[in-house]
Phi, psi and omega in degrees: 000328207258322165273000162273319173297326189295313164314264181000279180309329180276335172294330216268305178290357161272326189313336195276301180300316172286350189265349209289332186281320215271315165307322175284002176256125187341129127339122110091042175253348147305126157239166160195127178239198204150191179249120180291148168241001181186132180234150151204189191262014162230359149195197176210127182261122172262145183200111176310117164277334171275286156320309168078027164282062200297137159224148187267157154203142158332170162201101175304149178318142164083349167336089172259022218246039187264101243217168142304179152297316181248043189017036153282332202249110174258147168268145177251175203277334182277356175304321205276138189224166194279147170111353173273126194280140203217174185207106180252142149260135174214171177225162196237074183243327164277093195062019194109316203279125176279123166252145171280100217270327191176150175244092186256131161309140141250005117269131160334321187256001198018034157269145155331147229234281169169185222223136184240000000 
């Protein structure tokens, strides 16, 4: 018995070892920005106009982490509308899926300017 636990405990700490650089990285140190194409209160899709890259993200109940460009003016999750240039910070840790860490408006009129 004492020596299955002994197994036990040692898979479970290399197992520790191997997670520790992936833990060890900033909170919300991914960014992306883009034009929202779809907000709700469980996630919001963002697309990069040059690339034309879309990426999804989570949004935990209760998000509030909506900010300016100069992160004086905070903001609520209904500020954000589809047509808006946005800055998501996230982090990608759990099982893959990007969650959203903090949001910046990065226009003032938060409209599209226009598309070139």
């Amino acid at each position: 018995m004492k020596h299955s636990a002994a197994i036990i405990l040692s898979a479970g700490l290399l197992a520790g070892a191997a997670l520790a650089p992936v833990a060890a990285e900033k909170v919300g140190s991914a960014a992306f920005s883009g034009i929202v194409d779809h907000v709700s209160t469980e996630n919001i899709k963002v697309t990069d106009p040059r690339s034309r890259q879309s990426v999804s993200f989570l949004l935990l109940p209760k998000f509030n982490k909506v900010f300016s460009s100069d992160g004086k003016t905070t903001y609520q999750m209904s500020a954000i509308k589809a047509g808006q240039y946005v800055k998501v910070y996230y982090d990608q840790k759990l099982l893959g899926a990007r969650h959203a860490d903090r949001i910046l408006l990065l226009r003032q009129n938060n409209g599209v300017m226009g598309r070139q």
